[in-house]
N, CA, C and O atoms as a DFTB+ gen file, in Angstrom:
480 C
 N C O
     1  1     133.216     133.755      84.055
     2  2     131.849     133.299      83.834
     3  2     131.480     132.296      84.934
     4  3     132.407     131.574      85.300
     5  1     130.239     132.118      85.550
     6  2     130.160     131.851      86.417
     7  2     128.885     130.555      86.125
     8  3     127.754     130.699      85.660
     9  1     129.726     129.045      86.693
    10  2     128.934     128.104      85.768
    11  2     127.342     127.664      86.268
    12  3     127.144     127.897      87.461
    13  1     126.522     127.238      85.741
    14  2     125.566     127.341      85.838
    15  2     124.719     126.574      87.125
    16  3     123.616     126.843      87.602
    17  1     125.829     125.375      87.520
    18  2     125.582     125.034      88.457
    19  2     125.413     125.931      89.825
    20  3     124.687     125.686      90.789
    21  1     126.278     127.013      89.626
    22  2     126.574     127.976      90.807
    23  2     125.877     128.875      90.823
    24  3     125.675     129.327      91.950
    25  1     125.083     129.672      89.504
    26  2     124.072     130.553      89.453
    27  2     122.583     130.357      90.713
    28  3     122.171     129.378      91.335
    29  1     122.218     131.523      90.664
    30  2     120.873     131.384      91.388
    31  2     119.698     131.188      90.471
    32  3     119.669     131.651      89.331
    33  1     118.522     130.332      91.128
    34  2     117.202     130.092      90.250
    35  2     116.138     130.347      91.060
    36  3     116.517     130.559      92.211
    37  1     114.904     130.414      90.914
    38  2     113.446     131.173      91.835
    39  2     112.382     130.112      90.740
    40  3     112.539     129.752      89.573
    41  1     111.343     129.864      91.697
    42  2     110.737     129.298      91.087
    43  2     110.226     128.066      91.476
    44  3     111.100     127.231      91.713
    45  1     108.459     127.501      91.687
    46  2     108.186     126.485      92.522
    47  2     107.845     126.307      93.760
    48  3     107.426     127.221      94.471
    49  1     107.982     125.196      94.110
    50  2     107.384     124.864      95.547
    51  2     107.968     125.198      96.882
    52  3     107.354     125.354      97.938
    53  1     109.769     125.316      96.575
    54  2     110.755     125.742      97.138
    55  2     111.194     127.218      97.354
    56  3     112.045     127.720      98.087
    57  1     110.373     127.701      96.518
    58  2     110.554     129.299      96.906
    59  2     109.313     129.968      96.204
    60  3     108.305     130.275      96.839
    61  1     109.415     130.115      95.230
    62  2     108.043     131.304      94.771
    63  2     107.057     130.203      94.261
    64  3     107.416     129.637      93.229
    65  1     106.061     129.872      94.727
    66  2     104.624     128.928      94.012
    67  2     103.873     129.611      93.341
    68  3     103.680     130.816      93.506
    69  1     103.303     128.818      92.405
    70  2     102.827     128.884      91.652
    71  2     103.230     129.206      89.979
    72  3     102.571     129.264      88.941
    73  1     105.108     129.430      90.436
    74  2     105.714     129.535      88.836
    75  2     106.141     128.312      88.875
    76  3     106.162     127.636      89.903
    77  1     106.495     127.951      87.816
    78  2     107.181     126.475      87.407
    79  2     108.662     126.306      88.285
    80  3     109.223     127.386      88.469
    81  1     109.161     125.453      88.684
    82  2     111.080     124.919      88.961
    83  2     111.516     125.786      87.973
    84  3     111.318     125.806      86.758
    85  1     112.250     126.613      88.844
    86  2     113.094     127.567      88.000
    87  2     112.939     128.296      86.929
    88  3     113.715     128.467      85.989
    89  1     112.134     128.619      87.076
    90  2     110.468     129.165      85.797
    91  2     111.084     131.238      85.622
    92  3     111.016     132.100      84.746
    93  1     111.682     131.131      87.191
    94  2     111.033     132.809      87.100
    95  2     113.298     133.231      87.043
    96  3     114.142     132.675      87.746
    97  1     113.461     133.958      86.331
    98  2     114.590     134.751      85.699
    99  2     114.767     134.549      84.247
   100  3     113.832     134.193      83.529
   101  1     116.261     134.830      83.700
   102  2     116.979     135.271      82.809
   103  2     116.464     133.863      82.215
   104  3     116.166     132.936      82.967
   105  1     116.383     133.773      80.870
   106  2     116.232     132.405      80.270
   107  2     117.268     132.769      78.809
   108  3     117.693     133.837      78.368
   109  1     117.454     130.997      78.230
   110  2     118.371     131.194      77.029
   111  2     117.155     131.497      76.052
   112  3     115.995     131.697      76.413
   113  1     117.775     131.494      74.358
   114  2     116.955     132.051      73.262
   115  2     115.876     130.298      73.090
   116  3     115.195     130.089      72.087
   117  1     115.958     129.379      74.151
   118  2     115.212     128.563      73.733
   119  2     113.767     128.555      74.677
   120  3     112.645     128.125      74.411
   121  1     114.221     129.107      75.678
   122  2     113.654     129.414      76.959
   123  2     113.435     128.834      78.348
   124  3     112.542     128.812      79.194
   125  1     115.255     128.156      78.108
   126  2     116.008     127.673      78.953
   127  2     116.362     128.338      80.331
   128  3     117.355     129.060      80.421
   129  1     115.587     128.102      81.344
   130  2     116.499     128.777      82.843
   131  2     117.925     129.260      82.320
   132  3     118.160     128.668      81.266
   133  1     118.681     129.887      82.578
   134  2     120.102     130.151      82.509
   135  2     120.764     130.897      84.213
   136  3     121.920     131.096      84.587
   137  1     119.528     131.121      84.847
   138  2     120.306     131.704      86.832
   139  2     120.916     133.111      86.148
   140  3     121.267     133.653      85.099
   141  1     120.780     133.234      87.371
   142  2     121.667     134.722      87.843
   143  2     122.528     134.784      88.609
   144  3     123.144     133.768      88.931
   145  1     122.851     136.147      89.181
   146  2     124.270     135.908      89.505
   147  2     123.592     136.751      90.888
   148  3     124.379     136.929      91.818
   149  1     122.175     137.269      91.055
   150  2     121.510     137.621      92.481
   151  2     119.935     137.187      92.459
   152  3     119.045     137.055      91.619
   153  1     120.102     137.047      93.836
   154  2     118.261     136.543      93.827
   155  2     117.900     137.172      94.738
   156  3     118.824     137.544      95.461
   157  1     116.694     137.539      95.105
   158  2     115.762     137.893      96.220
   159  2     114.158     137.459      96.203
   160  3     113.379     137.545      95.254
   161  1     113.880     136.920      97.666
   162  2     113.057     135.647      97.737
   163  2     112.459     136.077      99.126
   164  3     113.186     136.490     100.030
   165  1     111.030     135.954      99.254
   166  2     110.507     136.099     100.337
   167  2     108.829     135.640     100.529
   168  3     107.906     136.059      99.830
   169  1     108.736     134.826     101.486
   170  2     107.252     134.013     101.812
   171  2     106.442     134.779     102.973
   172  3     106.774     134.845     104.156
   173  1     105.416     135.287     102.428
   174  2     104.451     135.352     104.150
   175  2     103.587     134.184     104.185
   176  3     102.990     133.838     103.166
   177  1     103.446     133.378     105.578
   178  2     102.118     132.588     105.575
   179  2     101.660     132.913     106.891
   180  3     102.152     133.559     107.816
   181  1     100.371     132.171     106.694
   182  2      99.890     132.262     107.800
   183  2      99.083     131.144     108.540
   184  3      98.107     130.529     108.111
   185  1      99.604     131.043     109.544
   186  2      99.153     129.327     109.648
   187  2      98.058     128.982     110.983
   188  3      98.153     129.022     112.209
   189  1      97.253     128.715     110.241
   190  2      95.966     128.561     110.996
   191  2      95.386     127.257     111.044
   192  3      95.008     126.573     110.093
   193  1      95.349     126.882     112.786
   194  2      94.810     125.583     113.211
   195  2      93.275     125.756     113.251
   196  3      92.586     126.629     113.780
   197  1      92.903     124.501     112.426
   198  2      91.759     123.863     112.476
   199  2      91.278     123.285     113.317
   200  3      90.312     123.605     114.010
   201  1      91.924     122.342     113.343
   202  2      92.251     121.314     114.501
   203  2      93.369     120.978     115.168
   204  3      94.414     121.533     114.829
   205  1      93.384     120.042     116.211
   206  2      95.023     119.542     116.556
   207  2      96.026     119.339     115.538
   208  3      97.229     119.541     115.698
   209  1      95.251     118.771     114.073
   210  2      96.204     117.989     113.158
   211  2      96.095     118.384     112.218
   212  3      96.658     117.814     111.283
   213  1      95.281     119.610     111.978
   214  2      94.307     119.988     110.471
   215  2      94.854     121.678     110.424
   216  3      94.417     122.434     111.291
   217  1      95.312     121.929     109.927
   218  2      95.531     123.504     109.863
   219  2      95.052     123.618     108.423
   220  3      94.804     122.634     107.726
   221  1      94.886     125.455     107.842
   222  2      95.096     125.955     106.316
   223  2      96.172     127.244     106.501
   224  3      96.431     128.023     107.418
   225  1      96.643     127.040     105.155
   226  2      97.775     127.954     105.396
   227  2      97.909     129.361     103.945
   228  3      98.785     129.381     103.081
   229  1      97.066     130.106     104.058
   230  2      97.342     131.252     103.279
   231  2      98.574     131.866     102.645
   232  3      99.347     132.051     103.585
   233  1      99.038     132.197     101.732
   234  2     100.303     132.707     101.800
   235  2     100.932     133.385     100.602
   236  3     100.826     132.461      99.795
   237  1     101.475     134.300      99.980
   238  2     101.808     135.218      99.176
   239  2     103.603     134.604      99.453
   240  3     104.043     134.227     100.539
   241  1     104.360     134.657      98.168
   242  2     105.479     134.297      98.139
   243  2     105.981     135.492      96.597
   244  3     105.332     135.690      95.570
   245  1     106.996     135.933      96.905
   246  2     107.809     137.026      95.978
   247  2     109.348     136.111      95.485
   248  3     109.691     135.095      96.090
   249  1     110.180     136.708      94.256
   250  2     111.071     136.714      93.854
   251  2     111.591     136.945      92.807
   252  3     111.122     136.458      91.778
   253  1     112.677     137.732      92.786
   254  2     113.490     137.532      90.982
   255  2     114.678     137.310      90.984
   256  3     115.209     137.540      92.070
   257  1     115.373     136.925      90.148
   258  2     116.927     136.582      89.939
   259  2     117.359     137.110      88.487
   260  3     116.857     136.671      87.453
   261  1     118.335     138.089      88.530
   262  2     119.173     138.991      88.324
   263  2     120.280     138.305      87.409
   264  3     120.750     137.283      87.909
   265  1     120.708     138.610      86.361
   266  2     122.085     139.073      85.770
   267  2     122.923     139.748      86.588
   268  3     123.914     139.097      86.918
   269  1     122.852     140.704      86.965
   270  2     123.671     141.576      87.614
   271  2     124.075     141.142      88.838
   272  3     123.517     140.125      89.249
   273  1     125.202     141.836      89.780
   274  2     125.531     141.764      90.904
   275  2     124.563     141.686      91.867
   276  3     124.656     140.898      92.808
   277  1     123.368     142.655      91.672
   278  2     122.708     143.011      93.046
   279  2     121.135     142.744      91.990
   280  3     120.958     142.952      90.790
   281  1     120.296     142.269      92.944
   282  2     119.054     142.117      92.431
   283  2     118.626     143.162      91.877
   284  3     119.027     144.222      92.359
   285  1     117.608     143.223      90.602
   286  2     116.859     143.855      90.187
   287  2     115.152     143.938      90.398
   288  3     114.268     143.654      89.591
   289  1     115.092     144.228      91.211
   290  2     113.591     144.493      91.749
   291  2     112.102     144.283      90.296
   292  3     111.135     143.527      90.395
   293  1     112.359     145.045      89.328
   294  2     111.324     145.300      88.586
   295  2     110.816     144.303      87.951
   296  3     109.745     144.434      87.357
   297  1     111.590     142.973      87.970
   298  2     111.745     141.530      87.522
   299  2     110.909     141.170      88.372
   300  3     111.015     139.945      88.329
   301  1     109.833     141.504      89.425
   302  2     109.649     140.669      91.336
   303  2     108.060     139.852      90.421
   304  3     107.344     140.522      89.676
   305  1     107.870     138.702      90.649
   306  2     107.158     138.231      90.223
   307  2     106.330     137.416      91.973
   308  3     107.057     137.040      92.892
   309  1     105.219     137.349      92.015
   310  2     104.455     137.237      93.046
   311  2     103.750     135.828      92.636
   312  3     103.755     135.392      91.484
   313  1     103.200     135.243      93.642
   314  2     102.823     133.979      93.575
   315  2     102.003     134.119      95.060
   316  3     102.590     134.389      96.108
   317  1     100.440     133.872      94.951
   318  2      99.121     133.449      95.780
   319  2      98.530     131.942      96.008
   320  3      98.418     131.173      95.053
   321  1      98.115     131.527      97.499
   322  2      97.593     130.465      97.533
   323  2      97.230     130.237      98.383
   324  3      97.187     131.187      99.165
   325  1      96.747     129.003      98.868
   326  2      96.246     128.165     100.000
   327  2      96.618     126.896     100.068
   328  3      96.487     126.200      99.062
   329  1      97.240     126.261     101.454
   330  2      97.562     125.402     101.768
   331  2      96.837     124.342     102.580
   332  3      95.665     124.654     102.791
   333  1      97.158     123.336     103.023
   334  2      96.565     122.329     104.035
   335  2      97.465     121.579     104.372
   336  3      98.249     121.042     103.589
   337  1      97.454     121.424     105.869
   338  2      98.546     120.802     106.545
   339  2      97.709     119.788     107.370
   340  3      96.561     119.987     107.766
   341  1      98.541     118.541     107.593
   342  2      98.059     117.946     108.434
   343  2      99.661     117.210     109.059
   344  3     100.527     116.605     108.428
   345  1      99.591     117.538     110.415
   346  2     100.064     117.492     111.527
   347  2     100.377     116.416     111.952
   348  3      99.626     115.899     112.779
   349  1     101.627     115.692     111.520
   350  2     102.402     114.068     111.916
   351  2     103.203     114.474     113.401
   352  3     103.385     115.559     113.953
   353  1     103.584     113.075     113.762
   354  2     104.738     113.173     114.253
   355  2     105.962     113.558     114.214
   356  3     106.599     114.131     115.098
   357  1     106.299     113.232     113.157
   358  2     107.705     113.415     111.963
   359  2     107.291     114.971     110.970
   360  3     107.932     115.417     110.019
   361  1     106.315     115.405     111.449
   362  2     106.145     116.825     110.731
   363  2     105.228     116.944     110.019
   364  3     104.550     115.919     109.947
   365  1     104.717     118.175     109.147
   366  2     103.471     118.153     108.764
   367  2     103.482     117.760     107.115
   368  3     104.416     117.668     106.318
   369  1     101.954     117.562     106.958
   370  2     102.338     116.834     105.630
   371  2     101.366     117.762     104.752
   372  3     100.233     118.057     105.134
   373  1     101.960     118.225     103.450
   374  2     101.424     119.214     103.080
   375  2     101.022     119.857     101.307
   376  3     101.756     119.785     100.322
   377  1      99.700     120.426     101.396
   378  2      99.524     120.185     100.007
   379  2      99.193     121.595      99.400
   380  3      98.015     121.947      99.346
   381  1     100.113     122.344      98.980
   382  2      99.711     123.765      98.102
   383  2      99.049     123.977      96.877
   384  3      99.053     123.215      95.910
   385  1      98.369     125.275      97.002
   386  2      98.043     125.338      95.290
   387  2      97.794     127.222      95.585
   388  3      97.275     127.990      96.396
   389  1      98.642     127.229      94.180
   390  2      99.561     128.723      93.946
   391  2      98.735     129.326      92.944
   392  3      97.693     128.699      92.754
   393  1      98.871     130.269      92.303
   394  2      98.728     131.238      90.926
   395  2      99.437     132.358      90.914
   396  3      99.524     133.249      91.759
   397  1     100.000     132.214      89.741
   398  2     101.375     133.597      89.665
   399  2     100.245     134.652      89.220
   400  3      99.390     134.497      88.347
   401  1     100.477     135.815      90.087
   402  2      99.561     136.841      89.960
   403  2      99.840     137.782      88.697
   404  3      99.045     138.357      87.955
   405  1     101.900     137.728      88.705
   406  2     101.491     138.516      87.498
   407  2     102.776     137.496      86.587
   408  3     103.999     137.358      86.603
   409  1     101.610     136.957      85.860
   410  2     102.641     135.730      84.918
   411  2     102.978     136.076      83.170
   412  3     102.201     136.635      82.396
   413  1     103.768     135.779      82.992
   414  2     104.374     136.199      81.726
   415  2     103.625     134.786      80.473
   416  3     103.616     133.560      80.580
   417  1     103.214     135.501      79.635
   418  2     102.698     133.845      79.294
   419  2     103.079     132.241      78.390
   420  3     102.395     131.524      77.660
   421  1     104.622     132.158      78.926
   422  2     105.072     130.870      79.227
   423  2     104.608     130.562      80.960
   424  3     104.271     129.481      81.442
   425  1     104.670     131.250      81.318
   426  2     104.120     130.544      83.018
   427  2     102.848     129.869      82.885
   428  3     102.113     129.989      81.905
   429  1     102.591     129.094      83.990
   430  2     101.992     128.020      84.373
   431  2     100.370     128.773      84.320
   432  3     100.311     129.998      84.217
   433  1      99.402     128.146      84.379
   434  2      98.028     129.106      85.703
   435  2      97.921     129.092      86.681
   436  3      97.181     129.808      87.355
   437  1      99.099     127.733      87.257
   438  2      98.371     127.133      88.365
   439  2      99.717     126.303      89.019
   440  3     100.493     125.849      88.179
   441  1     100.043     126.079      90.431
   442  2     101.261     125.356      90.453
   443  2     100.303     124.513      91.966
   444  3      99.762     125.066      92.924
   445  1     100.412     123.087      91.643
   446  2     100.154     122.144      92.567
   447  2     101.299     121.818      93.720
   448  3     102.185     121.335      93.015
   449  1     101.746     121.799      94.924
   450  2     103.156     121.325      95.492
   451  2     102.463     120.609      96.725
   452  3     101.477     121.022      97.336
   453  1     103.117     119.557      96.943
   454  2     102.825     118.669      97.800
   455  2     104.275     118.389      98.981
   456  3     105.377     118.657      98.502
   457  1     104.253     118.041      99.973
   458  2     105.750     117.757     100.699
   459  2     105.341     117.214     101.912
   460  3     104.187     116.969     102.263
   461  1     106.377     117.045     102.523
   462  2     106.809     117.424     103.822
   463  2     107.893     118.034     105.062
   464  3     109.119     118.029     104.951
   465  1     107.084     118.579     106.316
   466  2     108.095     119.350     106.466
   467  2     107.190     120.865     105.920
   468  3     106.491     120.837     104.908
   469  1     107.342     122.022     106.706
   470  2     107.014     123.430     106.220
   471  2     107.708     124.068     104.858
   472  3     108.890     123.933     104.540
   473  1     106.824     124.700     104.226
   474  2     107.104     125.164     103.140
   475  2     108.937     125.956     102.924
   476  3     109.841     125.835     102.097
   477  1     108.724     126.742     104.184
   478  2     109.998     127.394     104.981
   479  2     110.732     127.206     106.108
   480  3     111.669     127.961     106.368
């Protein structure tokens, strides 16, 4: 058995936006994250200057995480949005807002993420 610390999770600002931290796989009977044992994860953006310091950033983000050895595709949950960057020295500073396109309904409507540093 493979402990939970070591499992894979999807979900958030860090990989799929607009679902909750670890929002999107296998959950317990409480509707507890529990990970998988495969994930598959993938971001398009597109990053468009405004200005020197001002960009917006479009972007579609995919993923699911698996029980099984090898991902299960039919699980792929999608996440839409728009970003805004503004352009430091030390990197850009940055504010998302997501909607899981196709959300199960414990998911969110809406996922806010703020950082710094590129999404990816």
């Amino acid at each position: 058995d493979v402990p939970a610390d070591r499992r894979f999770y999807s979900g958030g600002g860090g990989s799929v936006r607009g679902y909750a931290y670890q929002g999107i796989g296998p959950k317990d009977a409480d509707g507890e994250p529990i990970g998988g044992l495969s994930f598959f994860e993938t971001s398009f953006e597109m990053r468009i200057a405004i200005t020197d310091t001002i960009g917006v950033v479009p972007f579609v983000d995919a993923g699911t995480v698996s029980t099984d050895q090898f991902p299960d595709f039919s699980g792929m949950k999608v996440g839409a949005g728009v970003g805004l960057r503004y352009i430091t020295p030390f990197g850009p500073l940055r504010i998302d807002a997501a909607v899981p396109l196709n959300r199960d309904p414990d998911d969110p409507d809406f996922g806010i993420y703020a950082g710094i540093g590129q999404a990816f």
